[in-house]
C-alpha positions as a Markdown table, in Angstrom:
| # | Residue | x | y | z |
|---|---|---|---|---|
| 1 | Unk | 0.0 | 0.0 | 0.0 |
| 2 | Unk | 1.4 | 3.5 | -1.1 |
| 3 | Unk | 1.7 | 5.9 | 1.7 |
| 4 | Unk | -0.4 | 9.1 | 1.1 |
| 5 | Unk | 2.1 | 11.8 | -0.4 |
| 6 | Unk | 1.7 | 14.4 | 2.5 |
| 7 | Unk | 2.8 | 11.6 | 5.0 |
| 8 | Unk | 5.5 | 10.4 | 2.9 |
| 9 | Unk | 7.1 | 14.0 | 2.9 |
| 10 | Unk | 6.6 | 13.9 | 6.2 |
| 11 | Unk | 8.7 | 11.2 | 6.9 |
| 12 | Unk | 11.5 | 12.5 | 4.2 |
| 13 | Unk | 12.0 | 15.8 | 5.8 |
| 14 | Unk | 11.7 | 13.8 | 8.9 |
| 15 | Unk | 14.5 | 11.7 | 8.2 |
| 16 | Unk | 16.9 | 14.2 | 6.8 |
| 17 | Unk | 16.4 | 16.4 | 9.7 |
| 18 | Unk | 17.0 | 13.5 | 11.9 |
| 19 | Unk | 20.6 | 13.3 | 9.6 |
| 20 | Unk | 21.6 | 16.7 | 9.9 |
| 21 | Unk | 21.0 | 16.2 | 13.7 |
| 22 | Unk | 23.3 | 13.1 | 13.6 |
| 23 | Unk | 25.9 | 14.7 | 11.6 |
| 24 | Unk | 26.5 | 18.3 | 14.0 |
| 25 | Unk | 26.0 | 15.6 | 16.9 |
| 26 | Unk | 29.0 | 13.8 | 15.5 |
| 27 | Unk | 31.6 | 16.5 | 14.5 |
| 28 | Unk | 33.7 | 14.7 | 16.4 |
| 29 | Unk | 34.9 | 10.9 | 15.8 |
| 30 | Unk | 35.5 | 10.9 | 19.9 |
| 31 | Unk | 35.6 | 13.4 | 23.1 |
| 32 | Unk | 38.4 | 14.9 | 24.5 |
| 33 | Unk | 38.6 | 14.9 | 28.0 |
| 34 | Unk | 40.2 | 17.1 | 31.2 |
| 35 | Unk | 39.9 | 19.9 | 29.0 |
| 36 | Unk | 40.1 | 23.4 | 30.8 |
| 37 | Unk | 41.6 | 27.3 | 30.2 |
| 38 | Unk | 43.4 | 29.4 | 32.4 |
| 39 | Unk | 44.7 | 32.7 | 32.3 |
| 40 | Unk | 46.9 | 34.6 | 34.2 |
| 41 | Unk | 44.7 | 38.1 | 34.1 |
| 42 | Unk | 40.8 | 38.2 | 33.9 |
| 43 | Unk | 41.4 | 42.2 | 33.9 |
| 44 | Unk | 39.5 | 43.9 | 30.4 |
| 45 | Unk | 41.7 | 44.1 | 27.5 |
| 46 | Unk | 44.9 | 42.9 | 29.4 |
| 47 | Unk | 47.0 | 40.9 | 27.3 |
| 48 | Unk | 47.9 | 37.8 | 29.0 |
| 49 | Unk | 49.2 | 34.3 | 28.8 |
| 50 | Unk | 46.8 | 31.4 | 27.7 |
| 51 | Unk | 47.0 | 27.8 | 28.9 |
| 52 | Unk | 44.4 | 24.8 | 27.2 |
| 53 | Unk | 45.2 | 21.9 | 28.7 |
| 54 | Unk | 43.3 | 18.8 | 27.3 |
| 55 | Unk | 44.1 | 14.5 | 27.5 |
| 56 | Unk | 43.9 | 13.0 | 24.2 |
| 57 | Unk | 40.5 | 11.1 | 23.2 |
| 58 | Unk | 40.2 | 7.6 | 21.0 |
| 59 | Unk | 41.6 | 8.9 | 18.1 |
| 60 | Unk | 45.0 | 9.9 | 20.0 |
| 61 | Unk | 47.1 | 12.6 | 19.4 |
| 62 | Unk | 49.1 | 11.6 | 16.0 |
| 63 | Unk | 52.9 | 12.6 | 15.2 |
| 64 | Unk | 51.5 | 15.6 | 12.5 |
| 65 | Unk | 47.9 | 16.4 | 13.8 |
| 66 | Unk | 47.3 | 19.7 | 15.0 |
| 67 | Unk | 45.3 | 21.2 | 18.0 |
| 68 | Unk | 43.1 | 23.4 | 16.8 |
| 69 | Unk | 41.3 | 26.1 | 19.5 |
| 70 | Unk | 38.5 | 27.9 | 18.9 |
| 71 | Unk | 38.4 | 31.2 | 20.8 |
| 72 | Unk | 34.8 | 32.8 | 21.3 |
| 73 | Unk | 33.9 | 36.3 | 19.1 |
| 74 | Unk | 35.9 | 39.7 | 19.3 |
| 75 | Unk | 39.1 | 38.5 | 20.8 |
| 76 | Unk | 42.1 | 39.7 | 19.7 |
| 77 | Unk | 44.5 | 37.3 | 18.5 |
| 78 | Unk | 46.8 | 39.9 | 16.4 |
| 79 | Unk | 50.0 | 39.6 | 18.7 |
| 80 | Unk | 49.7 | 35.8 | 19.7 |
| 81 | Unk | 52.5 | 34.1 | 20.3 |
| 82 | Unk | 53.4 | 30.1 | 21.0 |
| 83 | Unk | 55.2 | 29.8 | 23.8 |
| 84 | Unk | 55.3 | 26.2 | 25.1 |
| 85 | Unk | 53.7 | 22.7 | 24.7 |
| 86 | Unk | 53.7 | 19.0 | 26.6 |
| 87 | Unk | 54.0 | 17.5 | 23.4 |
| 88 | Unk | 56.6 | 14.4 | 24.2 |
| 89 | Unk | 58.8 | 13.8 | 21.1 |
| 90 | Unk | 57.8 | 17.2 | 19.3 |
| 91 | Unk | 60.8 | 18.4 | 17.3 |
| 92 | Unk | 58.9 | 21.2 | 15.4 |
| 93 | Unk | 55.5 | 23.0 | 16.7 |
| 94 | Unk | 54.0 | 26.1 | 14.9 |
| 95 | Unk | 51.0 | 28.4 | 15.1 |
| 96 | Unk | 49.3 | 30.2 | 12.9 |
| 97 | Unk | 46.1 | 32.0 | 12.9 |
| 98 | Unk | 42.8 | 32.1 | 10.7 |
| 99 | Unk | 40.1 | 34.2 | 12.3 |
| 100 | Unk | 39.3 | 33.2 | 16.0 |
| 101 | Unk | 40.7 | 29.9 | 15.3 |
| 102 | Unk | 44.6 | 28.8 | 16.4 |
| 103 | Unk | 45.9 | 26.3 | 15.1 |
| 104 | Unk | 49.4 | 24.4 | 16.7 |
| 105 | Unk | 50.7 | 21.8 | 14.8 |
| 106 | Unk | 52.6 | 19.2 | 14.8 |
| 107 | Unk | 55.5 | 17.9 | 13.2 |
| 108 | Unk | 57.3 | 14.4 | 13.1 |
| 109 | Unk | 56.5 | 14.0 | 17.2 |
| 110 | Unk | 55.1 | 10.9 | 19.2 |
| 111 | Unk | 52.0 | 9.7 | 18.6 |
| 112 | Unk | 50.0 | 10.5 | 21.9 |
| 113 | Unk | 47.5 | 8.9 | 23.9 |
| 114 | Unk | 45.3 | 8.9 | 26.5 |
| 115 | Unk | 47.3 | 7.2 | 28.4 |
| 116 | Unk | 50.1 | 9.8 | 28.3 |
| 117 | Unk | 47.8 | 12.2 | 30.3 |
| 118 | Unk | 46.9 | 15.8 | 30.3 |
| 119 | Unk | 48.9 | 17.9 | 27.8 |
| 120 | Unk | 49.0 | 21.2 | 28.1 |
| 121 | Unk | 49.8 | 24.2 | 25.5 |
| 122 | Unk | 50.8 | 27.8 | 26.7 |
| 123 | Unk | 50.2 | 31.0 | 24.4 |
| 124 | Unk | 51.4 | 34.8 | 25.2 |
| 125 | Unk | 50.2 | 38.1 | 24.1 |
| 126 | Unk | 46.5 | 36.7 | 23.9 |
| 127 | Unk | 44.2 | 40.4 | 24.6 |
| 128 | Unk | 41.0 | 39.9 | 26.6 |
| 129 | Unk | 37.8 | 41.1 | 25.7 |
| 130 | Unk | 35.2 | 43.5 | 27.5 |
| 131 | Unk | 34.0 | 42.7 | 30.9 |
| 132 | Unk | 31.6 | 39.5 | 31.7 |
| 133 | Unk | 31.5 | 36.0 | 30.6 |
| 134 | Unk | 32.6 | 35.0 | 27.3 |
| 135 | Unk | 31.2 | 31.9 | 25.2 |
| 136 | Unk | 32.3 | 28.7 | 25.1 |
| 137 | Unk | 36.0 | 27.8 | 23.5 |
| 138 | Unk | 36.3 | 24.7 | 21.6 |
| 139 | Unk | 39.1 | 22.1 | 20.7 |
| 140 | Unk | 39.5 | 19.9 | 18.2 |
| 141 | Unk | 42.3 | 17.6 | 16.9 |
| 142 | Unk | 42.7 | 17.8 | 13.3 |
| 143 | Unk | 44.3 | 15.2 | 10.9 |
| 144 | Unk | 44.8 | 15.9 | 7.7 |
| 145 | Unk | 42.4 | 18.7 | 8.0 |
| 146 | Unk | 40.0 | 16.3 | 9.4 |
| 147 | Unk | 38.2 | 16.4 | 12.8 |
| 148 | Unk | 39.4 | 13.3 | 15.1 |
| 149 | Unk | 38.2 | 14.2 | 18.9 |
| 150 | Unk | 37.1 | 17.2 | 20.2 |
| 151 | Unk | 35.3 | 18.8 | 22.7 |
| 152 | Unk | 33.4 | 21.8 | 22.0 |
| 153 | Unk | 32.0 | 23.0 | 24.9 |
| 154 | Unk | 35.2 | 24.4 | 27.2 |
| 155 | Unk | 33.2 | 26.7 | 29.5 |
| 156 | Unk | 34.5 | 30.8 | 29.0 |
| 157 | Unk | 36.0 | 33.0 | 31.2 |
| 158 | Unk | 34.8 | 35.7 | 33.2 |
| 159 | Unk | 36.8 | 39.3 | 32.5 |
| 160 | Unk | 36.5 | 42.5 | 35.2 |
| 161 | Unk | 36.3 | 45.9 | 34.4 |
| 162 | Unk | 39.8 | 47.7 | 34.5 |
| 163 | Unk | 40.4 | 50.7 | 36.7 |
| 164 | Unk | 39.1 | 53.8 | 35.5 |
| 165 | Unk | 41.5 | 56.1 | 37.1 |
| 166 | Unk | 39.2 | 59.4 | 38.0 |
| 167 | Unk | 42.0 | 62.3 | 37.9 |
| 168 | Unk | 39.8 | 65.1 | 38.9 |
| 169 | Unk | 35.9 | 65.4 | 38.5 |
| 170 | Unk | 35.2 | 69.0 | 39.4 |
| 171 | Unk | 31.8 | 71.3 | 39.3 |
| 172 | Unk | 31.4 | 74.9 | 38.2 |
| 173 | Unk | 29.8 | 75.9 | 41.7 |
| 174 | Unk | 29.5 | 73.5 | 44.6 |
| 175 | Unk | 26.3 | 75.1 | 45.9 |
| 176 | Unk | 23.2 | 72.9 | 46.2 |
| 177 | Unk | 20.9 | 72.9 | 43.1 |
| 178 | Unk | 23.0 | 76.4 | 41.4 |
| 179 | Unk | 23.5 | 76.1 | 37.4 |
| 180 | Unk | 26.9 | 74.3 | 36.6 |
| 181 | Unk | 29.4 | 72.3 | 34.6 |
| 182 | Unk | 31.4 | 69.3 | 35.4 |
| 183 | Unk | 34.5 | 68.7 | 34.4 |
| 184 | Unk | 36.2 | 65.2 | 34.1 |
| 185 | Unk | 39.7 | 64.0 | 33.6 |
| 186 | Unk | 40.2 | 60.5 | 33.0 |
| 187 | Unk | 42.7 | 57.7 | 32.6 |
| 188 | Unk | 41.7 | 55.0 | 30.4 |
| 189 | Unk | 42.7 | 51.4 | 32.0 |
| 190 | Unk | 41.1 | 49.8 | 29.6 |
| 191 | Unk | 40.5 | 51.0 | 25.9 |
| 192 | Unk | 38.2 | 53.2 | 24.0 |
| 193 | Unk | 36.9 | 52.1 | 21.0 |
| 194 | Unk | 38.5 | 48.8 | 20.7 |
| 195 | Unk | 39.0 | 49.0 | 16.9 |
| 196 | Unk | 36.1 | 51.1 | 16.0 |
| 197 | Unk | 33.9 | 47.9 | 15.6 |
| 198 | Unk | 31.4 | 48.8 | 18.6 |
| 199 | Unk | 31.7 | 52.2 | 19.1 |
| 200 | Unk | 33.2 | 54.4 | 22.6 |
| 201 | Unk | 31.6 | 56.1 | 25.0 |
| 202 | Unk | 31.6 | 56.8 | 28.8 |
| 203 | Unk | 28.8 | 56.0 | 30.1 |
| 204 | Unk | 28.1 | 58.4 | 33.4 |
| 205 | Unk | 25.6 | 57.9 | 35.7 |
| 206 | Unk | 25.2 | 60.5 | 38.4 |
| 207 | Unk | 23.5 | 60.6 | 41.8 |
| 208 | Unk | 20.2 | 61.0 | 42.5 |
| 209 | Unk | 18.9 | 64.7 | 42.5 |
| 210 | Unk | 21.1 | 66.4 | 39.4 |
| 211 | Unk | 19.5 | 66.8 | 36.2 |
| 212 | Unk | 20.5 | 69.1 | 32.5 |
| 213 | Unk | 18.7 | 71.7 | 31.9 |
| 214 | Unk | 16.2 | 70.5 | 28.9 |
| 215 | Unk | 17.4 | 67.0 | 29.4 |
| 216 | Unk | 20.2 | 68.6 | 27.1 |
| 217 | Unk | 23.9 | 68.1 | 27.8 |
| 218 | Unk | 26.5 | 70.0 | 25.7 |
| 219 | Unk | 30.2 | 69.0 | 25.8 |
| 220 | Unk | 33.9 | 70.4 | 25.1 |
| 221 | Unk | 37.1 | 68.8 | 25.2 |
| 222 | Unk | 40.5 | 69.0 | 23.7 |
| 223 | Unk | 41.1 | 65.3 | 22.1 |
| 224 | Unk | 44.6 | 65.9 | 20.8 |
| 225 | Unk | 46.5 | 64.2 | 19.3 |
| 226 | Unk | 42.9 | 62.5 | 18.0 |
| 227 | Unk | 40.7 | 64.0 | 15.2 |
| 228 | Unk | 37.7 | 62.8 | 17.1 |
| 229 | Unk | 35.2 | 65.3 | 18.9 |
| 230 | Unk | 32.6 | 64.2 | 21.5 |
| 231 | Unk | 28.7 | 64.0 | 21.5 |
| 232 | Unk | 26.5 | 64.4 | 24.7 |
| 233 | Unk | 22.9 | 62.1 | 25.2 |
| 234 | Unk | 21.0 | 62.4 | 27.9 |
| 235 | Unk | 19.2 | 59.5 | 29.1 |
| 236 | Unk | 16.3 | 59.8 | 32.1 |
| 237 | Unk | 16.7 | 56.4 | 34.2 |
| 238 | Unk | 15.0 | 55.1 | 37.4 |
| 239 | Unk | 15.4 | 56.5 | 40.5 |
| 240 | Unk | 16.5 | 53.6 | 43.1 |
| 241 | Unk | 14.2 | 55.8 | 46.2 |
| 242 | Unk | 10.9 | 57.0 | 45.8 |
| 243 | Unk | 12.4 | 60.8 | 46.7 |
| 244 | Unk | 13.3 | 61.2 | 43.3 |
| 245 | Unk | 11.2 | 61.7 | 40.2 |
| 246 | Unk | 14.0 | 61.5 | 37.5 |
| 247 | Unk | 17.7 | 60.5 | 37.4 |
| 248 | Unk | 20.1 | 61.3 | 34.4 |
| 249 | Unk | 22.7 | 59.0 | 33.1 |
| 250 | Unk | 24.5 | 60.6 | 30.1 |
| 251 | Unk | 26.2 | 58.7 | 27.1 |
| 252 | Unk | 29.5 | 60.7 | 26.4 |
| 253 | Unk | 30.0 | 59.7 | 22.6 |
| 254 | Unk | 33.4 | 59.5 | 20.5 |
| 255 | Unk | 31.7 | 60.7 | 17.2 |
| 256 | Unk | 33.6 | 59.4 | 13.7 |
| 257 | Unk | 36.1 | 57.7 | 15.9 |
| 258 | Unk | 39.5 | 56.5 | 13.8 |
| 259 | Unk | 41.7 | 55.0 | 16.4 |
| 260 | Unk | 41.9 | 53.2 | 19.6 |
| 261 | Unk | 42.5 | 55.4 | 22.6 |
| 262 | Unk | 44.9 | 53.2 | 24.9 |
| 263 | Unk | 45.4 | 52.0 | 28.4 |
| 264 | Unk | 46.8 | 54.9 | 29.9 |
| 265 | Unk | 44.8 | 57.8 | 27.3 |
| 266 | Unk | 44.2 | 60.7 | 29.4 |
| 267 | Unk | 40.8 | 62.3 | 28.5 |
| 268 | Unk | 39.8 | 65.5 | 29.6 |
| 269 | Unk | 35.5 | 67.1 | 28.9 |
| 270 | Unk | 33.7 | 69.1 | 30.3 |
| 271 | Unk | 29.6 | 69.0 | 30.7 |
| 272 | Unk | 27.4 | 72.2 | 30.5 |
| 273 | Unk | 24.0 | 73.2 | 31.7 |
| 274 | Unk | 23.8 | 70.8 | 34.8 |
| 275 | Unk | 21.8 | 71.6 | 37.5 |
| 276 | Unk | 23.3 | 70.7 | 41.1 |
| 277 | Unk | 21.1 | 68.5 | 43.3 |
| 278 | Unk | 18.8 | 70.2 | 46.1 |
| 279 | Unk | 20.9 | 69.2 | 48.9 |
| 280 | Unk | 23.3 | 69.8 | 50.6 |
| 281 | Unk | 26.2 | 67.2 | 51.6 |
| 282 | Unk | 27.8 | 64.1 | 49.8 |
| 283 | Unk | 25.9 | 63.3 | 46.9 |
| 284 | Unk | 26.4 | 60.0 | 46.5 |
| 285 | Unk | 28.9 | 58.5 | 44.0 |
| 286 | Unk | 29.1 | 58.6 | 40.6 |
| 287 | Unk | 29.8 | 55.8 | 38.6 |
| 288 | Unk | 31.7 | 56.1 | 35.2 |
| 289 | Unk | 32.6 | 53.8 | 32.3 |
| 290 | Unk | 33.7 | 53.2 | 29.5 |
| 291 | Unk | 31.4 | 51.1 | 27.1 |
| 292 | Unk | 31.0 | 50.1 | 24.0 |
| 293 | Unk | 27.4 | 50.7 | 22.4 |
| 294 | Unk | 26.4 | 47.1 | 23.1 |
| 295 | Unk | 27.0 | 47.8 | 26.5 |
| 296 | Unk | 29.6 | 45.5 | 27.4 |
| 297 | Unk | 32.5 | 47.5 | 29.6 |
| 298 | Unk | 36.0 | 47.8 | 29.6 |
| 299 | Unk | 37.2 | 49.8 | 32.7 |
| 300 | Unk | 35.1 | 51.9 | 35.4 |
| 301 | Unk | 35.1 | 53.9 | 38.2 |
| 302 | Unk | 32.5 | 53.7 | 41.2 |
| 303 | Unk | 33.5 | 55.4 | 44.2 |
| 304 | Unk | 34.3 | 59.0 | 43.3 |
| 305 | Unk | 31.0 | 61.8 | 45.3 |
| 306 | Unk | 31.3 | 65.4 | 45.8 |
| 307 | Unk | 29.9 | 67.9 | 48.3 |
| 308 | Unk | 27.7 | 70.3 | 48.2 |
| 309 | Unk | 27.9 | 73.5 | 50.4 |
| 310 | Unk | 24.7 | 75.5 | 51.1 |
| 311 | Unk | 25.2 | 78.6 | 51.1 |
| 312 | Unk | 22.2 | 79.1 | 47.7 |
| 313 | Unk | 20.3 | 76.2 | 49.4 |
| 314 | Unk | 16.6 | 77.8 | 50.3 |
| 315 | Unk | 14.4 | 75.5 | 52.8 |
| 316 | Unk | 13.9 | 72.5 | 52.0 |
| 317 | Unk | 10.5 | 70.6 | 53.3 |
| 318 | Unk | 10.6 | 66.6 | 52.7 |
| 319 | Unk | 6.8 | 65.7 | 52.6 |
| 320 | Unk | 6.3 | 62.1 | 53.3 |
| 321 | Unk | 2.5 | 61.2 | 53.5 |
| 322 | Unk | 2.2 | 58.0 | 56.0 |
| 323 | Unk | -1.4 | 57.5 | 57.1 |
| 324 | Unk | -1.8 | 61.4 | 57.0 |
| 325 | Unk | 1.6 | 62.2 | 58.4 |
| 326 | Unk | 3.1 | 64.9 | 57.7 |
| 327 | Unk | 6.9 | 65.1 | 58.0 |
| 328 | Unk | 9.2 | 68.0 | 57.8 |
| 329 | Unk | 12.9 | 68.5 | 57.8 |
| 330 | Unk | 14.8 | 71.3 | 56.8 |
| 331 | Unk | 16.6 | 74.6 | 57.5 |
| 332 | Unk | 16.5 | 78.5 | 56.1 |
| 333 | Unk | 19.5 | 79.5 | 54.8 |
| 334 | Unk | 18.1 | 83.3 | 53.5 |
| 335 | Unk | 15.7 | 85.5 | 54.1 |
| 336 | Unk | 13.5 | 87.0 | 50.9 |
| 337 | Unk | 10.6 | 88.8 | 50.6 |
| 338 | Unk | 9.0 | 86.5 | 48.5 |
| 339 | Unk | 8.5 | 82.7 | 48.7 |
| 340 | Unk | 8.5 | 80.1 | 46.2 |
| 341 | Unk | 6.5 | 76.4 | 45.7 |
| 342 | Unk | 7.4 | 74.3 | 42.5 |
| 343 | Unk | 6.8 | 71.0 | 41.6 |
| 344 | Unk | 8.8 | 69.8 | 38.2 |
| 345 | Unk | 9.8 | 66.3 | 36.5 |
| 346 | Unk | 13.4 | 66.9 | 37.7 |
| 347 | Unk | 12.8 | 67.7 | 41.0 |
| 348 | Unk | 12.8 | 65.4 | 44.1 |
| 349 | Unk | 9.1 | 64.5 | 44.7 |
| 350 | Unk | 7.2 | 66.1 | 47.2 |
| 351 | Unk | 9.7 | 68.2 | 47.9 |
| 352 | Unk | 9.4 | 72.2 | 48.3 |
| 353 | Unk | 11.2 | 75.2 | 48.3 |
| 354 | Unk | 9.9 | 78.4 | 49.6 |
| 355 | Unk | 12.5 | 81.0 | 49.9 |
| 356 | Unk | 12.4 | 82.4 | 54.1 |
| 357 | Unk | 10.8 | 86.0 | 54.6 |
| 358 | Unk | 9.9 | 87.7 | 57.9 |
| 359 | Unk | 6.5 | 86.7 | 58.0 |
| 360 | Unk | 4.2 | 83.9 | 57.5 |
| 361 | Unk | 5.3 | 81.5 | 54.6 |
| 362 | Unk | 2.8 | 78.7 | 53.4 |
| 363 | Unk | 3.4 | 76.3 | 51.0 |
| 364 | Unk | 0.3 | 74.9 | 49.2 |
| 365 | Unk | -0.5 | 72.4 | 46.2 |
| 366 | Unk | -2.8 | 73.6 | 43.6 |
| 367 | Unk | -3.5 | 76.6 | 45.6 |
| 368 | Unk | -5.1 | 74.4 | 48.6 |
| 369 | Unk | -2.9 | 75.1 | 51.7 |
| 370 | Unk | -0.4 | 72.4 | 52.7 |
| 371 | Unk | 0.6 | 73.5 | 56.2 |
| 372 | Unk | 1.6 | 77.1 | 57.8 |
| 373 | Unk | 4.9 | 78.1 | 58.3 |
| 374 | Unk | 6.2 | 79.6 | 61.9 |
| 375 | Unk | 7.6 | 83.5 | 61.1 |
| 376 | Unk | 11.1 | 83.7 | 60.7 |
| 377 | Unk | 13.3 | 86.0 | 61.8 |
């Protein structure tokens, strides 16, 4: 009896998928085993020394078959260097390179075995990727350009951030919630715009409280000896306490960049048309890094805060409603004849700021009184 044609497709495409399965299942005639990496540096873009180590599977490891590694995307393997191997017998060993895979091979050396145990190879000048966890490297032994064992599943490594040094970070005016600039210098101790593939930036992302004018951020620096320039964004994030409405991080651009800036580039900008938090104190830290535009980080900075003085400070009044509570904290720095009551996006929620006078001040919302004021004298 014929089967109907539908179900015999069916069963066709059925069959070759099941093939296709088989075959990437069985890339390799046999498993490697004991394989492993180590490095001596998980820093960012540190170059470092590599070692695979790996015991031979079924298939051995033959007199002119060559160990070929797999690194995962984006490393750098322009300055690799062989340095050593536990190949017994090996009279000749050479590298070469082909995209991310490094090749070592063998020439006229003693067939290997399992039974010989873990072999290790060492390379030098390998550069490390952006911070996190990499993918997956794999190994394979190759015979005449054939796969024998492999194993293609050696778990990645996880890089850190370099050290962003923070030189000076400096405002215009120190006083709480006055019309400023900030001024960074910086020393890269990773790199910026690793080979212009990604992108560079610094990615800022300041305390709670300041805010650009506009959500607009304009920026100048001297880039010499590079032709680049630098583009400001401003980005809105959220706030980590319900005080706050809206917290800026800003995206500090390299715009048409055309070379790598190095470990050790000292970068000097400048930010205009901030606005200084309301308060007065430590303002928390500020955390800098340098990214690419996928997001993925080479060095950073996260403990650097200024002060603020308040001397331009006007009284502050934290209203916290909890089961019609009413809770106030603040002081008068200046006396006016006038008082003030404002309420925008930027500014910490439910917070007010009548300037002091010498008579009764009340601070209402939508002209419905809030709470009265003592005199001040």
């Amino acid at each position: 009896m014929q089967r109907p044609f539908l179900l015999h497709s069916l069963l066709s495409v059925s069959a070759l998928l099941c093939l296709c399965a088989g075959y990437a299942i069985a890339e390799c005639s046999g498993s490697l085993t004991g394989t492993s990496v180590a490095v001596r540096s998980l820093v960012a873009f540190e170059y470092t020394q590599y070692t695979f180590s790996f015991t031979p599977g079924p298939s051995g490891f033959g007199e002119n078959d060559t160990l070929q590694i797999t690194f995962p995307d984006d490393f750098d393997l322009s300055r690799i260097k062989f340095v050593s191997a536990g190949f017994n017998g090996t009279s000749n060993t050479s590298l070469s390179v082909s995209g991310d895979n490094v090749a070592i091979s063998r020439r006229n050396g003693k067939a290997l075995s399992a039974a010989d145990g873990s072999l290790d190879v060492i390379l030098g000048q390998v550069r490390n990727y952006y911070a996190g966890t990499t993918g997956d490297f794999r190994l394979r032994i190759l015979r005449r350009g054939a796969v024998q064992d492999c194993d293609t599943s050696v778990p990645g490594l996880t890089f850190t951030a370099a050290s962003l040094l923070v030189k000076s970070v400096s405002l215009g005016s120190s006083l709480a919630e006055a019309d400023t600039s900030i001024a960074f210098s910086l020393k890269l101790g990773g790199v910026l715009n690793y080979k212009g593939r990604d992108g560079g930036m610094f990615l800022i992302t300041f305390p709670e409280g300041f805010y650009f004018e506009n959500g607009v951020a304009s920026v100048t620096a001297d880039m010499t000896p590079y032709s680049d320039q630098l583009a400001a964004h401003v980005e809105s994030r959220a706030c980590t306490t319900f005080v706050w409405m809206n917290c800026t991080t800003v995206r500090v651009n390299l715009t048409n960049p055309t070379a790598e800036y190095p470990t050790g580039t000292i970068v000097d900008f400048t930010l205009s048309s901030l606005k200084n938090r309301p308060v007065t104190g430590l303002t928390g830290t500020f955390t800098i890094q340098t990214t690419n535009l996928k997001g993925q980080v080479s060095d950073e900075s996260t403990d650097m805060e200024l002060e603020l003085s308040g001397n331009n400070a006007t009284l502050i009044l934290w209203l916290i409603a909890v089961t019609g509570l009413i809770v106030m904290t603040g002081i008068c720095t200046r006396l006016e004849a006038r008082y003030r009551a404002e309420i925008a996006p930027q500014r910490p929620r439910g917070v007010f700021q009548p300037n002091c006078q010498n008579q009764s001040a009340r601070v209402s919302i939508d002209s419905e009184p809030l709470l009265q004021l003592p005199s001040q004298v």
